[in-house]
C-alpha angles and dihedrals in degrees: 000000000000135000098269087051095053097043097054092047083053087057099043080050094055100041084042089049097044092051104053087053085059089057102051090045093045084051096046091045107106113241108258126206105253096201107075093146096061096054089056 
């Protein structure tokens, strides 16, 4: 396994990892309501 190898399986790591904390924030996030204008 060379450098290039590894450094491309770090990024693949990172992007995977940063994801998946997108998801679980994007799933713990209470629903809000998108229309603001219209309760005015």
């Amino acid at each position: 396994m060379n450098i290039w190898m590894f450094l491309f399986v770090l990024v693949g790591v990172a992007f995977t990892t940063s994801q998946l904390f997108r998801l679980v924030d994007l799933i713990e996030r209470p629903a809000r309501p998108r229309r603001r204008t219209a309760q005015r």
